[in-house]
N, CA, C and O atoms as a GROMACS GRO file, in nm:
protein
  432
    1UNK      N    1   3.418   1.380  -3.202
    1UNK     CA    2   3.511   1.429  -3.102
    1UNK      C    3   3.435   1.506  -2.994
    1UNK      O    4   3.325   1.557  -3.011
    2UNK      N    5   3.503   1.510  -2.884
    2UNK     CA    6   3.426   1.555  -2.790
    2UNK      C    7   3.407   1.710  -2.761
    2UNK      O    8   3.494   1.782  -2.808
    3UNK      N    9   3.327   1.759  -2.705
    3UNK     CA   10   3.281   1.951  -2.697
    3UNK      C   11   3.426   2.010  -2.631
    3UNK      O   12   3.483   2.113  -2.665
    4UNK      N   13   3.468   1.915  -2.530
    4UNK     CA   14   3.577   1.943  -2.490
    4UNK      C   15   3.720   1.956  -2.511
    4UNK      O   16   3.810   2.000  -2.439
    5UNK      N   17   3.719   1.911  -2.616
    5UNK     CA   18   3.831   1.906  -2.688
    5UNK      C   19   3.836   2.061  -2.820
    5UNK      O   20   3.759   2.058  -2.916
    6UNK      N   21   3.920   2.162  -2.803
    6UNK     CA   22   3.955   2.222  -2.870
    6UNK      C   23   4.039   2.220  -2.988
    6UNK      O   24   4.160   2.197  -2.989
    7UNK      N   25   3.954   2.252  -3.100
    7UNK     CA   26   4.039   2.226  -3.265
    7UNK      C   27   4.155   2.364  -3.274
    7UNK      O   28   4.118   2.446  -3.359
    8UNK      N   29   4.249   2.391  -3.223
    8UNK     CA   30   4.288   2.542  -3.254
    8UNK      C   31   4.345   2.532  -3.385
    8UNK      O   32   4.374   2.419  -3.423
    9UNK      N   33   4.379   2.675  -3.499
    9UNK     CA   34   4.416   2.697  -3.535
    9UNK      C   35   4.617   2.831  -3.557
    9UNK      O   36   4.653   2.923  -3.484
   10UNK      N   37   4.664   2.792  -3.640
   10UNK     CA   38   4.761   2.923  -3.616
   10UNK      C   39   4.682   3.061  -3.596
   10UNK      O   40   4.727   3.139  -3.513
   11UNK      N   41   4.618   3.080  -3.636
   11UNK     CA   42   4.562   3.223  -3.612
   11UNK      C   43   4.530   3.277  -3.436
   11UNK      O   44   4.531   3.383  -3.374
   12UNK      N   45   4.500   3.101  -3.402
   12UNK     CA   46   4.409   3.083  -3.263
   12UNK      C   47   4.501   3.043  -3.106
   12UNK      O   48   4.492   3.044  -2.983
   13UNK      N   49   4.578   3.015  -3.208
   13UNK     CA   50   4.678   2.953  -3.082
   13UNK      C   51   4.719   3.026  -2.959
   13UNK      O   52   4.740   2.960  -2.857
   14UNK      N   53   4.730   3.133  -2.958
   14UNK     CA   54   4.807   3.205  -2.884
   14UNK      C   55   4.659   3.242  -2.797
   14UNK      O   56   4.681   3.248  -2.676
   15UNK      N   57   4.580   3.256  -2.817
   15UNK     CA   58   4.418   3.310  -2.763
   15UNK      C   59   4.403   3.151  -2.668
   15UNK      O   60   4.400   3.149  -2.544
   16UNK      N   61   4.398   3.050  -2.738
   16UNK     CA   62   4.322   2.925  -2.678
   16UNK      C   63   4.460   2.840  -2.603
   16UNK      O   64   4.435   2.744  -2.530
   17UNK      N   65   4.582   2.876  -2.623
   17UNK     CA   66   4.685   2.788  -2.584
   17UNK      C   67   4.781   2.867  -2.480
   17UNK      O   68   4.816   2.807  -2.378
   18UNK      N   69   4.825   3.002  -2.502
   18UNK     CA   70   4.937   3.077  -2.431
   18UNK      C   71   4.849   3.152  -2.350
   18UNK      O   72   4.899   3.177  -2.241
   19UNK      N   73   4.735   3.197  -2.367
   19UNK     CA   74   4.650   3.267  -2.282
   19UNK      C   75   4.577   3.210  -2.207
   19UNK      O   76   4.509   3.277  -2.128
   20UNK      N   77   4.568   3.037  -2.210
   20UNK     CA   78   4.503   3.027  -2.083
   20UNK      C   79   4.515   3.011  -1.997
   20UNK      O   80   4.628   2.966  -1.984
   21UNK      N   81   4.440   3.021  -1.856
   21UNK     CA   82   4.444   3.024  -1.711
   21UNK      C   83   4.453   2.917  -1.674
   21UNK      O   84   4.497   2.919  -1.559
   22UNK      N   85   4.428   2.767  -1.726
   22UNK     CA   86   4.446   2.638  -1.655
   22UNK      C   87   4.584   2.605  -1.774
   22UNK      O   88   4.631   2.670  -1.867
   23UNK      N   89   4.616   2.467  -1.710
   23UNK     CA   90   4.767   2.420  -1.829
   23UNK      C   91   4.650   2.392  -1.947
   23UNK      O   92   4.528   2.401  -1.950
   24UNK      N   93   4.733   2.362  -2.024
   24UNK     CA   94   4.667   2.316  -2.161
   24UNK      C   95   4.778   2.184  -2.212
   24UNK      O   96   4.899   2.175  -2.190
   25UNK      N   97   4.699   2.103  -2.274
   25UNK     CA   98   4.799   1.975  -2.289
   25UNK      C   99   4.769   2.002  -2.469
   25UNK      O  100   4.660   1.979  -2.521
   26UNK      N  101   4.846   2.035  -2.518
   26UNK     CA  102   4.835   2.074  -2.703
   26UNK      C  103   4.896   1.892  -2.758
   26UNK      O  104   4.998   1.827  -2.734
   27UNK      N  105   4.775   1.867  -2.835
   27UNK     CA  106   4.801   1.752  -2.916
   27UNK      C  107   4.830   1.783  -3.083
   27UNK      O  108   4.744   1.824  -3.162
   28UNK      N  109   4.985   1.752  -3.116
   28UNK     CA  110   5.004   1.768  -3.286
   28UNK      C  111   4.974   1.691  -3.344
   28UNK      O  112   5.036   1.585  -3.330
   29UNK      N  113   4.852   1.699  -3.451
   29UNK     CA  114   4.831   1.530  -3.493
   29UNK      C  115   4.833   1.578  -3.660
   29UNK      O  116   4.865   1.686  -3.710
   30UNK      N  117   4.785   1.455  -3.722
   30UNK     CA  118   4.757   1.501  -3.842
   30UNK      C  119   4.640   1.388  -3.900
   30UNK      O  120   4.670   1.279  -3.852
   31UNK      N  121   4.545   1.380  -3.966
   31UNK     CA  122   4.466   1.270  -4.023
   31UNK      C  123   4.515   1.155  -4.089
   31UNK      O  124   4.457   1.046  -4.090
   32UNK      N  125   4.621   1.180  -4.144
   32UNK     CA  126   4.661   1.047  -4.181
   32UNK      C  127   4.766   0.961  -4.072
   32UNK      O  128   4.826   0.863  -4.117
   33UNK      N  129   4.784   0.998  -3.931
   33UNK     CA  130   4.889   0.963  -3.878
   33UNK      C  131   4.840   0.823  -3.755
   33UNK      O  132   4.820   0.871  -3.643
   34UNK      N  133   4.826   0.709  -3.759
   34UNK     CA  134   4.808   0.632  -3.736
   34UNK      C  135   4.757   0.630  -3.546
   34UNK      O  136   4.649   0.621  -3.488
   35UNK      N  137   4.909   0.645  -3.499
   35UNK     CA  138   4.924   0.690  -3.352
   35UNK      C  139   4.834   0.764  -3.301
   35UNK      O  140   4.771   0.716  -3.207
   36UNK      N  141   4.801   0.911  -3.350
   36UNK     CA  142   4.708   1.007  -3.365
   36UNK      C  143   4.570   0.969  -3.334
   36UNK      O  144   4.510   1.026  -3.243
   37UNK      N  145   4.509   0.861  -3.417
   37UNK     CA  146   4.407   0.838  -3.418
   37UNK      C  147   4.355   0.735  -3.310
   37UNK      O  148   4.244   0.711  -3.264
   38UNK      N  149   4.508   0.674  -3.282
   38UNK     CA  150   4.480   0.565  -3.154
   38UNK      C  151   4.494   0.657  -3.006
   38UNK      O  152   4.457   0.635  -2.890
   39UNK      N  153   4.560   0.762  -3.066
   39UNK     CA  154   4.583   0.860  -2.900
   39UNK      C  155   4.407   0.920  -2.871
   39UNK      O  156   4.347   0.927  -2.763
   40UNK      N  157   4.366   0.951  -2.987
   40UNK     CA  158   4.246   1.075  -2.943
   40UNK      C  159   4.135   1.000  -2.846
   40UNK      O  160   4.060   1.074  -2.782
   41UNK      N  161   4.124   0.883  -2.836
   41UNK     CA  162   4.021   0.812  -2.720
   41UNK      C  163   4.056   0.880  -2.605
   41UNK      O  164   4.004   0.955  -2.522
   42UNK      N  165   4.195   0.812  -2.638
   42UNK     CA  166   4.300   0.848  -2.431
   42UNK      C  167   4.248   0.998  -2.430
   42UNK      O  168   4.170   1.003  -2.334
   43UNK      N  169   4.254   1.109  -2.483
   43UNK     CA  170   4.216   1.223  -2.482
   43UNK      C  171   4.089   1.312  -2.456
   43UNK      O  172   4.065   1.428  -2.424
   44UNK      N  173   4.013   1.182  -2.492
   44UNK     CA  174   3.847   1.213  -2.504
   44UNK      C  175   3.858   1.199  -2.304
   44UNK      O  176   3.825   1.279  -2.216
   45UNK      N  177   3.901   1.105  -2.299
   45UNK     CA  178   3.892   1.045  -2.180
   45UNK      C  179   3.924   1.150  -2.091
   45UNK      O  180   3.840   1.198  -2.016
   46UNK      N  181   4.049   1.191  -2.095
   46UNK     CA  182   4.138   1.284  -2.008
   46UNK      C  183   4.046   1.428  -2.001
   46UNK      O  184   4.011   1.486  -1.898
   47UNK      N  185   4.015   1.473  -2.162
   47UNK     CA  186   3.946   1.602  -2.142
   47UNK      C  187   3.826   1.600  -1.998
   47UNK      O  188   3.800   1.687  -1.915
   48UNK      N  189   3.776   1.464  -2.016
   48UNK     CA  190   3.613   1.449  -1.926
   48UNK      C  191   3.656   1.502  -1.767
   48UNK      O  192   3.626   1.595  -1.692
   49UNK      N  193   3.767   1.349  -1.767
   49UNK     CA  194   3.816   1.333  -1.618
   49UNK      C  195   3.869   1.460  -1.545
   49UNK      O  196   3.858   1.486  -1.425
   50UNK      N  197   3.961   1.572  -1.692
   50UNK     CA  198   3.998   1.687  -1.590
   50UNK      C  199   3.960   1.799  -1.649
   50UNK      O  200   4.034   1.888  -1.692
   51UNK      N  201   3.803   1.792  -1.652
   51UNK     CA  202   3.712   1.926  -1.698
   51UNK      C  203   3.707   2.019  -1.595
   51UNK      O  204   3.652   2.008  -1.485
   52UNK      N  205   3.793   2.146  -1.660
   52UNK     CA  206   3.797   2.243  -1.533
   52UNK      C  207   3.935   2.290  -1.520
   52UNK      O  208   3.967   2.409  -1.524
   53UNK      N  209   4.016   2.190  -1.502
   53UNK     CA  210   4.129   2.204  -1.427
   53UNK      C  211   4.241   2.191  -1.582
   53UNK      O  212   4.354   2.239  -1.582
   54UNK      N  213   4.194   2.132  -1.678
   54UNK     CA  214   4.337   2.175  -1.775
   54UNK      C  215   4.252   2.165  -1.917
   54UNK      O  216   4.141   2.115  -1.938
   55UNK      N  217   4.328   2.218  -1.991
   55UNK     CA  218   4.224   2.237  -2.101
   55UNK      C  219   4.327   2.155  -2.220
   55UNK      O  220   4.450   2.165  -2.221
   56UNK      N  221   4.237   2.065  -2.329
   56UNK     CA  222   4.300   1.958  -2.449
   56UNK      C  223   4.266   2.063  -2.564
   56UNK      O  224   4.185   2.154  -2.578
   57UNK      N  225   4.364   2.008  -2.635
   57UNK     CA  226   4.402   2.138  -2.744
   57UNK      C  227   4.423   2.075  -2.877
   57UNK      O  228   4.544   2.054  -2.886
   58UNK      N  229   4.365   2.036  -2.981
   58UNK     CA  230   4.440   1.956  -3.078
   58UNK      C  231   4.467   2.048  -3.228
   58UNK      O  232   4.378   2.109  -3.287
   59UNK      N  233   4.619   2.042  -3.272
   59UNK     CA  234   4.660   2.123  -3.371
   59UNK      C  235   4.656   2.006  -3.479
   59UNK      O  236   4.704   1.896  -3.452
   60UNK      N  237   4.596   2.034  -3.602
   60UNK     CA  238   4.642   1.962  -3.728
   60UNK      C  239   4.742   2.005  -3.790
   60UNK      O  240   4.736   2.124  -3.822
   61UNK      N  241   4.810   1.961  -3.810
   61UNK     CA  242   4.960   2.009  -3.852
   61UNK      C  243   4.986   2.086  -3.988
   61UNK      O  244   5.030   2.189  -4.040
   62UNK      N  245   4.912   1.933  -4.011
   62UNK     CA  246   4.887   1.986  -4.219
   62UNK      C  247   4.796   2.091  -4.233
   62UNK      O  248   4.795   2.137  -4.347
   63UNK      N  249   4.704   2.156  -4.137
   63UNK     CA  250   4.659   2.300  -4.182
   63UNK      C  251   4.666   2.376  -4.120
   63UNK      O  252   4.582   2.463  -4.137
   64UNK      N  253   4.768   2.397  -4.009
   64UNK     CA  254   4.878   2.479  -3.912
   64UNK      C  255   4.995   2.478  -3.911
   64UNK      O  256   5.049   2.462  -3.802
   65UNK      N  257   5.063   2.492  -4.010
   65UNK     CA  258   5.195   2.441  -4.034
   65UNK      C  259   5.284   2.515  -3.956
   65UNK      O  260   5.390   2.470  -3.912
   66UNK      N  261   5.206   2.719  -3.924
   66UNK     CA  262   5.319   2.806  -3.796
   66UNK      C  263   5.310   2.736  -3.718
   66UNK      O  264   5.406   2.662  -3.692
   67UNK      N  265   5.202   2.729  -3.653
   67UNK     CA  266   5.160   2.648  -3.492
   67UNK      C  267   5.315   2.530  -3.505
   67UNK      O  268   5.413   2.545  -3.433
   68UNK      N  269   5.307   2.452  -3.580
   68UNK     CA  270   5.395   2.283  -3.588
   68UNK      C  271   5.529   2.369  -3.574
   68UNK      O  272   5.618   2.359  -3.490
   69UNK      N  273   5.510   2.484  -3.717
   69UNK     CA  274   5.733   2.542  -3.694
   69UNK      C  275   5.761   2.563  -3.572
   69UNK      O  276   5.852   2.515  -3.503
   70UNK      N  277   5.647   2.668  -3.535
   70UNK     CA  278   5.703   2.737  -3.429
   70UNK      C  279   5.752   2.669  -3.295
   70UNK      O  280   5.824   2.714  -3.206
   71UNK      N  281   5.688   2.544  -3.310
   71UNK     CA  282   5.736   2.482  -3.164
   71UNK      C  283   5.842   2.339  -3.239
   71UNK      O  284   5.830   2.231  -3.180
   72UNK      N  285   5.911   2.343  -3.327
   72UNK     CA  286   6.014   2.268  -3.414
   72UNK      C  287   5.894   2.144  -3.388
   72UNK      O  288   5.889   2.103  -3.272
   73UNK      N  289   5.803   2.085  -3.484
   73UNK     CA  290   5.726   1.969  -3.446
   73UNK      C  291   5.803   1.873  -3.554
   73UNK      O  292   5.828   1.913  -3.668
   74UNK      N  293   5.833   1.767  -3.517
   74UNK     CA  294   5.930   1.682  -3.652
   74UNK      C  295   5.856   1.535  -3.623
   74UNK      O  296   5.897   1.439  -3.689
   75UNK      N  297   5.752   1.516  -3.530
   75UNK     CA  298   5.726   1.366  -3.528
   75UNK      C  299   5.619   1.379  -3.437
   75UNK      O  300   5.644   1.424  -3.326
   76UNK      N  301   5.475   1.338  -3.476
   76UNK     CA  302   5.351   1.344  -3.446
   76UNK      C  303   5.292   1.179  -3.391
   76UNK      O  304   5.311   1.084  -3.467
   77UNK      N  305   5.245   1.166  -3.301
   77UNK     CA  306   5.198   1.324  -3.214
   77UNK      C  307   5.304   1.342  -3.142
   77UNK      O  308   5.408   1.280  -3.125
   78UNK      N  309   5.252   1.454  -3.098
   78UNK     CA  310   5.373   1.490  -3.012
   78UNK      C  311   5.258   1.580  -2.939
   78UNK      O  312   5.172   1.645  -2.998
   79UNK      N  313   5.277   1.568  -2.786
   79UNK     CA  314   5.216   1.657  -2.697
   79UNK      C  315   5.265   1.775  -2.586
   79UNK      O  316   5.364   1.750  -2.517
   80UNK      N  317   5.231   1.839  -2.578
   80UNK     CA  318   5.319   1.958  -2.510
   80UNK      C  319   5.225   2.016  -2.391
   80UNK      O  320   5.112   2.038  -2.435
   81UNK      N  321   5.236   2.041  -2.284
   81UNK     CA  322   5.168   2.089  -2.150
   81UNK      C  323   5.232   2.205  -2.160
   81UNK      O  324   5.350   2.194  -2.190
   82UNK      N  325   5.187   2.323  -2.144
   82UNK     CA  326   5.173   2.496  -2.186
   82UNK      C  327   5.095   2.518  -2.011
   82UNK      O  328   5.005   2.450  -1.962
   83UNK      N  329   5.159   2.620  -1.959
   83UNK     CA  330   5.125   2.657  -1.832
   83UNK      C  331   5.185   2.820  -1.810
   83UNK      O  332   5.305   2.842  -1.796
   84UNK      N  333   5.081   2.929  -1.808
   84UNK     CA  334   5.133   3.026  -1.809
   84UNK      C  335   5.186   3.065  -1.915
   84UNK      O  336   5.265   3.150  -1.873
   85UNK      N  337   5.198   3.061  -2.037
   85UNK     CA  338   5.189   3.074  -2.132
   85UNK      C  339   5.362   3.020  -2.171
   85UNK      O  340   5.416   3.072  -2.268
   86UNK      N  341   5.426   2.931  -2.100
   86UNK     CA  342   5.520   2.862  -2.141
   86UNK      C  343   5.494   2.716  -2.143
   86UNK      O  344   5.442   2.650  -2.054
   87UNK      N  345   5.530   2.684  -2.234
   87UNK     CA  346   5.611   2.488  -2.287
   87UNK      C  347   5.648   2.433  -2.124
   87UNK      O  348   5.748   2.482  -2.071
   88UNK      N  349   5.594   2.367  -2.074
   88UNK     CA  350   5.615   2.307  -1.936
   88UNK      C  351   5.672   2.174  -1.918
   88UNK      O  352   5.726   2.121  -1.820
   89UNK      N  353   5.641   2.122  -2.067
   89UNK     CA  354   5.629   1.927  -2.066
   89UNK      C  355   5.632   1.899  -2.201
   89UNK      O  356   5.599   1.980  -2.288
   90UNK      N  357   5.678   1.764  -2.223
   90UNK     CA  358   5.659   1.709  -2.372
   90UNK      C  359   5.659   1.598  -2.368
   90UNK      O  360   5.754   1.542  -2.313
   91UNK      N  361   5.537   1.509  -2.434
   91UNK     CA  362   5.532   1.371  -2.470
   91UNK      C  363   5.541   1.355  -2.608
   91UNK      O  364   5.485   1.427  -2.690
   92UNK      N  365   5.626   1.241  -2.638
   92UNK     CA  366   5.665   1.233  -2.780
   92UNK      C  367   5.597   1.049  -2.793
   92UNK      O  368   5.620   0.951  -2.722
   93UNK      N  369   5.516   1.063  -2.906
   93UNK     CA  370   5.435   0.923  -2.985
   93UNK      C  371   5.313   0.933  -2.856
   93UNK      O  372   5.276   1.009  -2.766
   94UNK      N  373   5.277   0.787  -2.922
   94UNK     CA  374   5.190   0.722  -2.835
   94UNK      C  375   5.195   0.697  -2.684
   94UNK      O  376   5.291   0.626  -2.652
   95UNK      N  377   5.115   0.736  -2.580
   95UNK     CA  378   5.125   0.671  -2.453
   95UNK      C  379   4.981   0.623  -2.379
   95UNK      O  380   4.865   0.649  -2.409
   96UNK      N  381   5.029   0.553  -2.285
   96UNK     CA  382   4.909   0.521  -2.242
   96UNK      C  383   4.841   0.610  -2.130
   96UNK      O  384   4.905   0.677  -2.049
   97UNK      N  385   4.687   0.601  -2.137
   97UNK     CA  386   4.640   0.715  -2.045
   97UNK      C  387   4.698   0.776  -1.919
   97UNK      O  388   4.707   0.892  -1.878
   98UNK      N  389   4.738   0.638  -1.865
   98UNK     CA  390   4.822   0.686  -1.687
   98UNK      C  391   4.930   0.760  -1.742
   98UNK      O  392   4.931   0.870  -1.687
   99UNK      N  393   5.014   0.752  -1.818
   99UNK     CA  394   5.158   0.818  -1.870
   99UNK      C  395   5.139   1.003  -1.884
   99UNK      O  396   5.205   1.106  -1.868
  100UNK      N  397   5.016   0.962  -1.922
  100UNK     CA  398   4.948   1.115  -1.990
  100UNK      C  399   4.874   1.213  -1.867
  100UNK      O  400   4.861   1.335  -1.873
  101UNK      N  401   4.824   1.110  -1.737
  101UNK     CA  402   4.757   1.175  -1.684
  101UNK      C  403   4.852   1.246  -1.584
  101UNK      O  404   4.829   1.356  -1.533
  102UNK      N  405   4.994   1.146  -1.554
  102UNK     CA  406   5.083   1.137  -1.473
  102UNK      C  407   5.159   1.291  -1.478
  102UNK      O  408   5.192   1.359  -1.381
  103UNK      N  409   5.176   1.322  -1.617
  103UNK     CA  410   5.224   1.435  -1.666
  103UNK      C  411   5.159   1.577  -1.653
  103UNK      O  412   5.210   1.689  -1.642
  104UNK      N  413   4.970   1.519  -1.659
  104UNK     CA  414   4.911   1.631  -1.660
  104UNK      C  415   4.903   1.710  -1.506
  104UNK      O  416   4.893   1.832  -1.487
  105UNK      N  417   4.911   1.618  -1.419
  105UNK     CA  418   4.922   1.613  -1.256
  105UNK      C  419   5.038   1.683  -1.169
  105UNK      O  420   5.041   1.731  -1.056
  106UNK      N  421   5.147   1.664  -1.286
  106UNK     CA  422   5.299   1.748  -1.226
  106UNK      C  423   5.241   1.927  -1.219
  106UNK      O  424   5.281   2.016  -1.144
  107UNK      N  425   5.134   1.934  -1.330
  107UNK     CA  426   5.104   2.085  -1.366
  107UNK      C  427   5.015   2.143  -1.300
  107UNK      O  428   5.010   2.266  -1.311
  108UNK      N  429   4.893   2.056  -1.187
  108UNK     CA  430   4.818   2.089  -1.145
  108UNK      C  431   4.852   2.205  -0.999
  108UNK      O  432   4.759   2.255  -0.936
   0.00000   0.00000   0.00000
């Protein structure tokens, strides 16, 4: 996975996700979740293209389970754009990179 891509934890979330200064696009995944594993390329990708300007965030669910309650997570992935330390956006499953970048761009 790439340097750019942030693993947060519940402990961490609020430090690496609600506190930061650019949006943050938070990915809920989990290791066994199929979608998940086909999304994290598109992600690798996105982190590169908008280094600087928004920061990728990925929560494992199964060993963050506050992080998942707290934002009601019921179906992975599921992605959320955080700006100012509020929920701005939500993509639910799989999408394709333009879908993702399209979203990240409303926040810029």
């Amino acid at each position: 996975m790439s340097d750019l891509i942030i693993n947060t934890t519940d402990a961490n979330f609020d430090q690496d996700v609600l506190q930061s200064d650019v949006p943050v696009l938070v990915d809920f995944w989990a290791t066994w979740c199929g979608p998940c594993k086909a999304i994290a390329p598109i992600l690798e990708d996105l982190a590169t293209e908008y280094q600087g300007k928004v920061k990728i965030v990925k929560v494992d669910v199964d060993n963050n389970p506050q992080a998942a309650s707290r934002f009601g997570i019921r179906n992975i992935p599921t992605l959320f754009v955080f700006k100012g330390g509020e929920k701005v956006d939500s993509v639910m499953g799989l999408q394709p990179k333009a879908e993702l970048a399209k979203v990240l761009d409303k926040h810029l």
